[in-house]
C-alpha positions as CSV (number, residue, x, y, z in Angstrom):
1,X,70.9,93.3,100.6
2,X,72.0,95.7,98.4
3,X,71.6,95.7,94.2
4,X,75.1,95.5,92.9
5,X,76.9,98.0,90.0
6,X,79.2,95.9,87.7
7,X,82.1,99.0,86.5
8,X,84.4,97.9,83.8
9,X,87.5,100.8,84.0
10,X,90.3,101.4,81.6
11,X,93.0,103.8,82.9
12,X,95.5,105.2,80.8
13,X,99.2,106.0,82.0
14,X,103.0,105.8,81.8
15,X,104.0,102.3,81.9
16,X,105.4,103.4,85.3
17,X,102.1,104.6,86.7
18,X,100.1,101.6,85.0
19,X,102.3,99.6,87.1
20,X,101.8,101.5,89.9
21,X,98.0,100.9,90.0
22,X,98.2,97.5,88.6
23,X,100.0,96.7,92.4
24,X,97.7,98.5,94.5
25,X,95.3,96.6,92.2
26,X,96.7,93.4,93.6
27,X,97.2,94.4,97.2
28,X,93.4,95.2,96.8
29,X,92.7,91.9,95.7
30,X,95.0,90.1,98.3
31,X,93.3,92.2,101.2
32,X,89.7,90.7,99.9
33,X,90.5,87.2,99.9
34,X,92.3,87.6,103.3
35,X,89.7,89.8,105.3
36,X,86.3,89.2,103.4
37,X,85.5,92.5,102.4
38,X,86.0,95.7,100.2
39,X,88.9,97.6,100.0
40,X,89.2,101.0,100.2
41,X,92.6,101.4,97.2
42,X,93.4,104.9,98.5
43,X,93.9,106.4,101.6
44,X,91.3,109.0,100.6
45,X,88.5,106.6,100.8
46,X,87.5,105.4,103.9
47,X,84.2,103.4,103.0
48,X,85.7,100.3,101.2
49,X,84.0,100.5,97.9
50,X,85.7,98.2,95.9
51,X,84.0,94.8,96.0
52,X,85.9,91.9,94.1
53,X,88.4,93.4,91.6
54,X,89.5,91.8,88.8
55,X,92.4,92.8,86.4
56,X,91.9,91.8,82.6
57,X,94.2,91.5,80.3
58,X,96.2,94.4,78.4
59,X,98.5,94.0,75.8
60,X,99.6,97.8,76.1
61,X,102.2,98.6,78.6
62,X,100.2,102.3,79.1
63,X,97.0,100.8,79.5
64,X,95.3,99.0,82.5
65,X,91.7,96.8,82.4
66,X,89.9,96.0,85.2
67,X,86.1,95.7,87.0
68,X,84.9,95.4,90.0
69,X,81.7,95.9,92.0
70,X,79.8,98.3,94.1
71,X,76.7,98.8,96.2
72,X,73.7,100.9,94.4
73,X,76.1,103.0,91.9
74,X,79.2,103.4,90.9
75,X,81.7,105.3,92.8
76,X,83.3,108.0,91.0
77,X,84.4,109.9,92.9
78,X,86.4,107.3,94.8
79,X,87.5,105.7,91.4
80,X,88.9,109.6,90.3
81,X,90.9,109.9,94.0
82,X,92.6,106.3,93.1
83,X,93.7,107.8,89.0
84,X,94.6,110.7,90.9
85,X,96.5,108.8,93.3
86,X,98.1,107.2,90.4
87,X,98.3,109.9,88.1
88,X,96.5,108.3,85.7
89,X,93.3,108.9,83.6
Protein backbone atom coordinates (compact mmCIF):
# COMPACT_ATOMS: atom_id res chain seq x y z
CA UNK A 1 0.00 0.00 0.00
CA UNK A 2 1.38 2.94 -0.81
CA UNK A 3 2.02 6.30 1.80
CA UNK A 4 -0.24 9.00 0.38
CA UNK A 5 0.88 12.98 -0.50
CA UNK A 6 -1.95 15.33 0.48
CA UNK A 7 -1.18 18.65 -2.45
CA UNK A 8 -3.19 21.68 -1.74
CA UNK A 9 -2.84 23.83 -5.39
CA UNK A 10 -3.95 27.33 -6.14
CA UNK A 11 -3.87 28.22 -9.90
CA UNK A 12 -4.08 31.57 -11.13
CA UNK A 13 -5.79 32.63 -14.49
CA UNK A 14 -8.28 34.55 -16.63
CA UNK A 15 -11.69 33.90 -15.38
CA UNK A 16 -11.98 32.10 -18.69
CA UNK A 17 -9.14 29.65 -18.14
CA UNK A 18 -10.08 29.29 -14.22
CA UNK A 19 -13.17 28.01 -15.66
CA UNK A 20 -11.59 26.03 -17.97
CA UNK A 21 -9.80 23.91 -15.27
CA UNK A 22 -12.41 24.20 -12.82
CA UNK A 23 -14.52 21.70 -15.55
CA UNK A 24 -11.86 19.39 -16.30
CA UNK A 25 -11.73 19.57 -12.48
CA UNK A 26 -15.12 18.22 -12.33
CA UNK A 27 -15.02 15.72 -15.18
CA UNK A 28 -12.05 14.44 -13.04
CA UNK A 29 -14.04 14.09 -10.21
CA UNK A 30 -17.16 12.49 -12.02
CA UNK A 31 -14.71 9.93 -13.76
CA UNK A 32 -13.55 8.79 -9.91
CA UNK A 33 -16.73 8.22 -8.49
CA UNK A 34 -17.83 6.38 -11.74
CA UNK A 35 -14.77 4.03 -12.42
CA UNK A 36 -12.90 3.81 -8.91
CA UNK A 37 -9.76 5.22 -9.71
CA UNK A 38 -7.42 8.21 -10.55
CA UNK A 39 -7.65 10.33 -13.26
CA UNK A 40 -5.19 11.29 -15.46
CA UNK A 41 -6.67 15.47 -16.14
CA UNK A 42 -4.55 15.83 -19.31
CA UNK A 43 -3.98 13.89 -22.24
CA UNK A 44 -0.26 14.17 -21.47
CA UNK A 45 -0.46 12.03 -18.47
CA UNK A 46 -1.03 8.60 -18.84
CA UNK A 47 -0.50 7.23 -15.26
CA UNK A 48 -3.63 8.54 -13.44
CA UNK A 49 -2.19 10.55 -10.69
CA UNK A 50 -4.88 12.37 -9.38
CA UNK A 51 -6.48 10.43 -6.50
CA UNK A 52 -9.78 12.13 -5.03
CA UNK A 53 -9.87 15.86 -6.10
CA UNK A 54 -11.55 18.24 -4.34
CA UNK A 55 -12.36 21.91 -5.42
CA UNK A 56 -12.47 24.54 -2.41
CA UNK A 57 -13.92 27.53 -2.42
CA UNK A 58 -12.80 30.86 -4.20
CA UNK A 59 -14.23 34.00 -4.01
CA UNK A 60 -11.96 35.34 -6.96
CA UNK A 61 -13.14 34.77 -10.42
CA UNK A 62 -9.05 34.43 -11.48
CA UNK A 63 -8.30 32.13 -8.86
CA UNK A 64 -8.93 28.30 -8.43
CA UNK A 65 -8.45 26.09 -4.94
CA UNK A 66 -8.22 22.62 -4.84
CA UNK A 67 -6.26 19.23 -3.33
CA UNK A 68 -6.01 16.00 -4.08
CA UNK A 69 -3.85 12.98 -3.46
CA UNK A 70 -0.99 11.02 -4.79
CA UNK A 71 1.11 7.90 -4.22
CA UNK A 72 4.83 8.59 -2.54
CA UNK A 73 5.20 12.42 -3.81
CA UNK A 74 3.64 14.79 -5.41
CA UNK A 75 3.47 15.02 -9.09
CA UNK A 76 4.75 18.01 -10.63
CA UNK A 77 5.33 17.52 -13.40
CA UNK A 78 1.92 16.17 -14.26
CA UNK A 79 0.34 19.09 -12.19
CA UNK A 80 2.61 21.74 -14.60
CA UNK A 81 1.31 19.75 -18.11
CA UNK A 82 -2.46 20.34 -16.64
CA UNK A 83 -1.62 24.62 -15.85
CA UNK A 84 -0.07 24.32 -19.10
CA UNK A 85 -2.98 22.68 -20.53
CA UNK A 86 -4.97 25.38 -19.08
CA UNK A 87 -2.75 28.24 -19.42
CA UNK A 88 -2.68 28.85 -16.05
CA UNK A 89 -0.02 29.21 -13.28
Amino acid sequence: MANWCYNFVTCTGSADDIAKLRQTLLEGIDYQRTHKEATALSVEIQDGYFFDIELRDSDQPTQLVFVYETKWAPNLLDLAEVCKAHNVS
